[in-house]
N, C-alpha and C positions, 0 to 999 in steps of 0.2 A: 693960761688956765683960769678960768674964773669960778668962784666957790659961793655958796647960799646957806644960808643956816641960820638960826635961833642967836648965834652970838655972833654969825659971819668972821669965824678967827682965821689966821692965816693956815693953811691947811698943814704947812710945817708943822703947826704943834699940835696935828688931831693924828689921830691909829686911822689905816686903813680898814675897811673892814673885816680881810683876811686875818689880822694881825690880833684884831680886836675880838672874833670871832674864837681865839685859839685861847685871848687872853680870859675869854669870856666862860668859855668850856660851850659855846653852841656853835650852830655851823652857819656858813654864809647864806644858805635857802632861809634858814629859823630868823635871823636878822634881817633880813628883804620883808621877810611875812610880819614878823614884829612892826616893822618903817610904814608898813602897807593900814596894819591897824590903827597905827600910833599908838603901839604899846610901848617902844622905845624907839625912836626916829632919831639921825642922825644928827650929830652937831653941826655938819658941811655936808653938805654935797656939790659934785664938781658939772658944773649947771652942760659942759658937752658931752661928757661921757656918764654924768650920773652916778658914778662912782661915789661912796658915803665914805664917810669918815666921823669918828667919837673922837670924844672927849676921855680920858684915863676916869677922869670919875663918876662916869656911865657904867666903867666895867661892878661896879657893886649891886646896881638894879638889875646887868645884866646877868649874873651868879644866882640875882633871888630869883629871876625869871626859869631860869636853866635848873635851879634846886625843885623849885614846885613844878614845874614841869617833866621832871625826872619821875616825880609820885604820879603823875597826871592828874594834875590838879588844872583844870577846864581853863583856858585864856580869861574870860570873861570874871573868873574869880580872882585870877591876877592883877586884872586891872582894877579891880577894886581895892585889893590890898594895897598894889602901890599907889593909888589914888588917895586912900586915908588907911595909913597902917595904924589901927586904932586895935589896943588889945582884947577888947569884945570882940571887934568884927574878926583879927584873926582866929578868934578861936570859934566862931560861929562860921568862918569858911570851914574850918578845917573839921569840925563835926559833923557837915554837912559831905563833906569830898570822907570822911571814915565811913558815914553811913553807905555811899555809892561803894567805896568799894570792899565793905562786906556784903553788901548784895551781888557785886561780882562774883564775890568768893563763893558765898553759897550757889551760886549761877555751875561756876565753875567746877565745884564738888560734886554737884548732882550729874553732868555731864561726866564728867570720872566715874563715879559711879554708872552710870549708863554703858562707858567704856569696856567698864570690867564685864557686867554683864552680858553683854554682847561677844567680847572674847570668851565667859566663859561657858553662855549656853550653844556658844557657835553659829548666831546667828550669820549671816550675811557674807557667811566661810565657806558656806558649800560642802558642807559636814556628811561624808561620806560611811564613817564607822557611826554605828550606834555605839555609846558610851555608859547609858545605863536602858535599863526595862522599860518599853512604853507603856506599859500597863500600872506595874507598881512605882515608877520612878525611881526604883532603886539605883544604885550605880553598878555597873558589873562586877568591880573592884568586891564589893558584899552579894550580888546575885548574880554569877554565870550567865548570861545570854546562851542560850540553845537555836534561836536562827534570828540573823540580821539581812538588812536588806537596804540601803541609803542608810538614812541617820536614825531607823525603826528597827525596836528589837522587842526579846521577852525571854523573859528567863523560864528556867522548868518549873518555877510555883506559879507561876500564871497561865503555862501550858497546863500543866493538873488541873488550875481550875478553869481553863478555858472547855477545857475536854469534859471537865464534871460540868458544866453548864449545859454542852449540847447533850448530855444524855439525859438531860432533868427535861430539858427542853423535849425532849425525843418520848421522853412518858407523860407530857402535857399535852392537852388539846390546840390542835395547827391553829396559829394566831396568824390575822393578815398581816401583809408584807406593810410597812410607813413606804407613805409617799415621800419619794427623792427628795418635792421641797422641804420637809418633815427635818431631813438629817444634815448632820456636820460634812463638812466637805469633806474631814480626812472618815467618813463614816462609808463613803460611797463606794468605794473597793480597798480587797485585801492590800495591806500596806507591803505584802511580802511578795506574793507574784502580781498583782495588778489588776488580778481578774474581778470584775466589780458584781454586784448581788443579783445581775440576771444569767453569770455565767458559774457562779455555784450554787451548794446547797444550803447552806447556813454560813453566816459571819457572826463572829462574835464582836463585840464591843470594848475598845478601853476606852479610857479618858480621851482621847484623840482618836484612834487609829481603830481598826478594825483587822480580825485575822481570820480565813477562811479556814474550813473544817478539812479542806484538802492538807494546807498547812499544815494545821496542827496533827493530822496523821501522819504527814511527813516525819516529823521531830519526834512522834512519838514512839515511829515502828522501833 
């Protein structure tokens, strides 16, 4: 067996790197990639099979490697520290690796929050009950829904004033119809049966949606 290394010692008194690996707290891939960068490179190695081997007083470099890398604290700043562990420079890595990761964190909160949102307005659910009024945005829980239809509803105060609109409408002067490019997509037919403004008589408007006059005589008889 013949061996290579920094102090070429007899491979009896170096750690395999299984062993060293275990002694070290990192795994055998982390130690290969370490040997690769020469971040920590081996005391021996066994020049047929390549196998490496440490020295016992590598295991302390290899602890700091494994502690800052546990924070994920970037290679390239480890190699600096162990290069020159200068008490500036540690604390000027380490202010630098706090600032990164409170911008994760903020990264990460706002994602959270998008999370919540998402679960709680139902998007991307496929949200079959209506839960509050399209019109008023109230919740049901404070205003009863009177008819739903997929994730579109409306309670009986925005049926009243749906109903007192088209009679206001019905003693004013016939205004033309908006051009289709003119309107909101959820403006283009009733949200409740489907039938869109060439196949009734009036629609009313909410914030979103829109509800035929047919409709609203439904819910009202």
């Amino acid at each position: 067996m013949a061996e290579d290394g920094p102090a070429a010692e007899p491979l009896g008194r170096l750690i395999p790197i299984g062993r060293f690996a275990r002694l070290a707290g990192l795994s055998v891939p982390q130690l290969r990639h370490y040997d690769r960068r020469g971040l920590l490179p081996p005391a021996a190695r066994d020049r047929r099979s390549g196998y490496r081997y440490y020295r016992e007083a590598q295991a302390e470099a290899a602890r700091v490697i494994a502690l800052l890398r546990s924070i994920d604290v970037p290679l390239a700043d480890i190699e600096e520290l162990l290069a020159a562990p200068k008490p500036e420079r540690v604390l000027r890595v380490f202010a630098e690796h706090r600032a990164r990761v409170e911008r994760r964190l903020g990264e990460a909160r706002a994602a959270l929050e998008s999370i919540d949102r998402i679960v709680k307005e139902g998007e991307l659910m496929g949200r079959t009950t209506a839960d509050r009024c399209s019109f008023c945005h109230r919740p049901a829980s404070e205003a009863p829904l009177r008819l739903t239809s997929g994730g579109a509803g409306i309670c009986m105060a925005c049926v009243d004033l749906a109903l007192e609109v088209l009679e206001i409408d019905a003693r004013g002067p016939a205004k033309p119809p908006s051009s289709a490019e003119e309107l909101p997509q959820g403006w283009l037919a009733c949200a409740f049966c489907g039938r869109d403004r060439t196949q009734v008589r009036k629609l009313v408007a909410g914030p979103e949606i829109v509800i035929c006059e047919g409709c609203l005589a439904q819910v009202a008889a």
